[in-house]
C-alpha positions in Angstrom: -52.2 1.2 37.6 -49.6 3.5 38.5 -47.1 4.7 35.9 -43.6 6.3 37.0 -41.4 8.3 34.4 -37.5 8.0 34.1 -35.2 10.7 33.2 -32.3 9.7 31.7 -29.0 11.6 31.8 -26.6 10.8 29.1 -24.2 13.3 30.2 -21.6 14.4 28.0 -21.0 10.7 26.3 -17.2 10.7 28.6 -13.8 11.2 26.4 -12.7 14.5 24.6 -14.6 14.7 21.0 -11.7 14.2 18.5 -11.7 15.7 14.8 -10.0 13.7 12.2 -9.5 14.0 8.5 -10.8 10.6 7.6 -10.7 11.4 3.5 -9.2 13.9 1.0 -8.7 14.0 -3.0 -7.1 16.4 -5.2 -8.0 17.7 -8.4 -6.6 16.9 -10.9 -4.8 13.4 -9.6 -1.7 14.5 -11.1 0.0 17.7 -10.1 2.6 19.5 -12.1 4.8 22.1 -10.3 3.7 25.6 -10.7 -0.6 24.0 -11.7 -3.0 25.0 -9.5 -5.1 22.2 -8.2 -7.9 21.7 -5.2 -7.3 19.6 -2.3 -10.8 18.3 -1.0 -11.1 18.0 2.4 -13.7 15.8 4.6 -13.4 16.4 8.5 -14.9 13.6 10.4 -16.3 14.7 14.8 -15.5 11.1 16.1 -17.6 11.5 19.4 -21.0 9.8 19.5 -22.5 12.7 21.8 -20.2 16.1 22.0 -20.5 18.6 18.8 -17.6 20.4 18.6 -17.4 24.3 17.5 -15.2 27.1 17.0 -12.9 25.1 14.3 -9.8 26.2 12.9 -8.3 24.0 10.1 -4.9 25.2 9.1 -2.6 23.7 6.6 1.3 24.2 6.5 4.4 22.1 5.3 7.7 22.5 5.8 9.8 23.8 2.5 6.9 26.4 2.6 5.8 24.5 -1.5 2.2 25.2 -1.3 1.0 28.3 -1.5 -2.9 29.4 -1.5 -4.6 30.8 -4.3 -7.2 33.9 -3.8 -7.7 33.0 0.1 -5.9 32.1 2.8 -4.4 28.5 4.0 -6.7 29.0 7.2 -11.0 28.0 7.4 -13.2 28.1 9.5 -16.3 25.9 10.5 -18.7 27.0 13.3 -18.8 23.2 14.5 -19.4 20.0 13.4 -22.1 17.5 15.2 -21.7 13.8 16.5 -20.5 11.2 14.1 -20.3 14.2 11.2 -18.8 15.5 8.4 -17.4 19.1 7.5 -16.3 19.1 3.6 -14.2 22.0 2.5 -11.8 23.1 -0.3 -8.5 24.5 -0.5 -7.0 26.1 -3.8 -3.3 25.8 -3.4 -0.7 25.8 -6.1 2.8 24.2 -5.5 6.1 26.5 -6.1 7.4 26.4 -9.9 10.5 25.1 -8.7 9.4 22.6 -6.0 11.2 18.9 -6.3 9.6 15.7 -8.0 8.7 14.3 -4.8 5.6 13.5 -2.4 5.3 16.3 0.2 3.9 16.1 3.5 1.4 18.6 4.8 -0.1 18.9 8.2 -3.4 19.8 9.2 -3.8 21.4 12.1 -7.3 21.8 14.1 -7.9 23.9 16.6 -11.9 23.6 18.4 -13.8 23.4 21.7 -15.9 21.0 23.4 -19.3 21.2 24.4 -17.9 23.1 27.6 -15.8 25.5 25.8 -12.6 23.7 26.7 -9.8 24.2 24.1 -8.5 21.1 22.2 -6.3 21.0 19.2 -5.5 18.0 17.4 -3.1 17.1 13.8 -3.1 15.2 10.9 -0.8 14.9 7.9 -1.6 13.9 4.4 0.8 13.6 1.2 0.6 15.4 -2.0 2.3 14.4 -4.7 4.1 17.0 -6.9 5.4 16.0 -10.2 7.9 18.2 -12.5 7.4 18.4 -16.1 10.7 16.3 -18.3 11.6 18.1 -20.8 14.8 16.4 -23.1 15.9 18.7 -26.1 17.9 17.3 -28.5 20.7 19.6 -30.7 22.1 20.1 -33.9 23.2 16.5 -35.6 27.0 16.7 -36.6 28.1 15.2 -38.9 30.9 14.9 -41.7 30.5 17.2 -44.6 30.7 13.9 -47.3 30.2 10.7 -46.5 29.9 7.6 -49.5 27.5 4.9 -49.7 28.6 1.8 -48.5 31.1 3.4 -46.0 30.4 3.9 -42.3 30.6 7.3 -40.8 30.5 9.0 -37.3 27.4 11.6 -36.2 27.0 12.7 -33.0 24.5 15.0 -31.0 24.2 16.9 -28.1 20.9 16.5 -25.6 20.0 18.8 -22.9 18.0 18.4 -19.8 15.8 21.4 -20.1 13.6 20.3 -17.0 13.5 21.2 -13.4 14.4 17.4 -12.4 16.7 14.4 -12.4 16.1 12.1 -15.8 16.5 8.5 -14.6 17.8 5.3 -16.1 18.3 7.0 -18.9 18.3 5.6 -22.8 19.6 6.8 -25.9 18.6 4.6 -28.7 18.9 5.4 -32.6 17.0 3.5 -34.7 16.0 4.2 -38.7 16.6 2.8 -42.0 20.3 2.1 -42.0 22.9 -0.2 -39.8 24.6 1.1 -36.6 27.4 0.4 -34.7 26.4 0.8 -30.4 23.3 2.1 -31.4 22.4 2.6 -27.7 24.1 5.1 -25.4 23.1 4.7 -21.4 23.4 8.0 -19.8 21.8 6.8 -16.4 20.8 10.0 -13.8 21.0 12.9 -16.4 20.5 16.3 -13.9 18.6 19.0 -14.5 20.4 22.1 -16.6 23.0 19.3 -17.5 
């Protein structure tokens, strides 16, 4: 009986290791302007055989809205193996003035291969950024008498006290009395208007 022993080679798997953010939450789910929140990261190594190391994740969005809180919008992760994960957190808080919108941020990654060759790669996620409404209704005017049984004019002032654009909006007045166009339709009622 004779025996012979193979040694097999697997190299280094062929194709450049890629790093992808393949899933992210914030906390809380819905975030005011000026509220710091944390924004969950989960960085997936795509390549069956290479680890990659030396990773820098950096985050940056155009208007400049996020900001980090008590560290820096860069990390670092001495490398990630085949097929796994890195999990990290960034504290950010969005400007106090930033619009009622979803914002885009990119995520750029900078690593080397198993051979210390440089590769980058980027991503871009969406964060939605919501601005508190705030109506404020003034002073009701109306006539110094008015009789029972006999209609009579009031009228009010509202203000748009809030950092964005109140849509489709509604004026209704409703109570224990009969009204005459009881419903006034302002439609897009600006901010500071």
């Amino acid at each position: 009986t004779q025996y012979v022993g193979v040694f097999v080679n697997r190299g280094s798997g062929g194709g450049t290791p890629r790093i992808i953010v393949d899933r992210y939450n914030i906390e809380p789910a819905t975030i005011k302007a000026g509220d710091v929140f944390q924004l969950n990261m989960s960085l997936l190594n795509t390549s069956s055989s290479n680890t990659v190391s030396n990773i820098k994740v950096s985050l940056s969005n155009d208007e400049g809205v996020f900001n980090p809180v008590n560290s820096s919008n860069t990390i670092f992760i001495e490398s990630i193996g085949p097929k796994k994960k890195a999990e990290n957190i960034f504290t950010l808080m969005p400007k106090r003035d930033a619009k009622h919108k979803t914002y885009g941020v990119v995520v750029d990654i900078d690593y080397e291969d198993g051979k210390g060759n440089q590769l980058s790669s980027k991503d871009m996620i969406s964060i939605d950024v919501i601005q508190q409404a705030k109506l404020v209704l003034g002073d009701l005017d109306m006539p110094p008498e008015v009789y029972v049984g006999q209609p009579f004019p009031i009228s009010i002032e509202f203000f748009n006290m809030g950092k964005t654009t109140l849509h489709n909006l509604m004026i209704k007045t409703e109570g224990n009395f009969s009204t005459q166009d009881s419903s006034y339709y302002v439609g897009n009622f600006e901010a500071g208007q």
